[in-house]
DOLO-414127 format. One record per residue (C-alpha): x, y, z. Coordinates in steps of 0.05 Angstrom, whole numbers, plus 32768, in hexadecimal, padded with zeros to 4 digits. Each point is the difference from the previous one (the first is absolute). Example, Ala and Ser with C-alpha at 12.3 -4.5 7.8 and 13.67 -1.06 7.14 Angstrom:
<vexzas>
xx  yy  zz
80F6  7FA6  809C .
801B  8045  7FF3 .
</vexzas>
This chain:
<vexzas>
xx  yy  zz
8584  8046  7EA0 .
8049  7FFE  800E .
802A  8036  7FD3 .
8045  7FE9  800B .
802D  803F  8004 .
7FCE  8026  800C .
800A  8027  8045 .
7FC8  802A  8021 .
8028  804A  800E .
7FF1  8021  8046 .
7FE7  7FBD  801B .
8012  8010  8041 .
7FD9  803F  8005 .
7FC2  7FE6  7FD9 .
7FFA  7FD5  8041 .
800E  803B  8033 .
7FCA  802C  7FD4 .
7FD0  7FCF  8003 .
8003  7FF2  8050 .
7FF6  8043  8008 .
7FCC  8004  7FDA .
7FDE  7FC5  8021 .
8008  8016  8048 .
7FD4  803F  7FD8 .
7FC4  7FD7  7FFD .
8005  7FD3  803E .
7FBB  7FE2  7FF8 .
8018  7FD8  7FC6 .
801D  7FBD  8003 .
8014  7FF7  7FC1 .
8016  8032  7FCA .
801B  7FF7  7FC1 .
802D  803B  7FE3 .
7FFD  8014  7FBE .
804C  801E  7FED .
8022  8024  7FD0 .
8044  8001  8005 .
8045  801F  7FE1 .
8047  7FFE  800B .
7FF8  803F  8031 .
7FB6  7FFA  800A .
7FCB  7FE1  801F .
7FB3  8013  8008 .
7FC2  7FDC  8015 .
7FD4  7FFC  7FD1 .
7FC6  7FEA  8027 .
7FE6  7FCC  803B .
7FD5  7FC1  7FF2 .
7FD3  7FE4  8036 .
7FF8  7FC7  7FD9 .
8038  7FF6  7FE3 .
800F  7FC6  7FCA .
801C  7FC5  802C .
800C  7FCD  7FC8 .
803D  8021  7FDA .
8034  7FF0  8047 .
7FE6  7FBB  7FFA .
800C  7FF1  7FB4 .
8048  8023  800C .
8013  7FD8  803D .
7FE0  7FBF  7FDC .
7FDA  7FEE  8045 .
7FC5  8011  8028 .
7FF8  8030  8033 .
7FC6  7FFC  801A .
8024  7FEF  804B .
8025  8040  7FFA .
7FCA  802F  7FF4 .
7FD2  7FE1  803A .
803D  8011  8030 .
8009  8042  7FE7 .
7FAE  8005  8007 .
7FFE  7FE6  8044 .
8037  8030  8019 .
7FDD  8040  7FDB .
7FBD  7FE7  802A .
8025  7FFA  8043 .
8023  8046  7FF7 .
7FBB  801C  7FEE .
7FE6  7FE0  8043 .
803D  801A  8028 .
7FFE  8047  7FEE .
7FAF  8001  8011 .
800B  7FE9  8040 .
</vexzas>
């Protein structure tokens, strides 16, 4: 759902907390962050392995089911790379 006016605060550092936190768990291709955020705050709530993939698709209106097969394929030829 679009909110028109509506501006997330911190955006910017939601994304750098959230890297971090990913390269955390390195085994995990796909996490989705739970965040609570304020004008001078932000704090992770929690991870989701199995995060809810549906609510990016109904915002951008398309499928993207390409996307997250790329992003899949590269998290499985990492893993391979850093066994080796």
């Amino acid at each position: 759902v679009v909110l028109p006016g509506i501006k997330v605060p911190n955006w910017p550092k939601v994304l750098e907390q959230c890297k971090k936190a990913a390269l955390l768990i390195p085994n995990y291709g796909y996490i989705g962050w739970d965040v609570a955020v304020s004008d001078d705050r932000v704090c992770i709530i929690e991870g989701n392995e199995v995060a809810n993939v549906d609510l990016p698709q109904v915002a951008c209106r398309c499928g993207l089911k390409k996307a997250y097969w790329a992003v899949k394929a590269l998290t499985l030829a990492n893993r391979k790379k850093n066994r080796s």
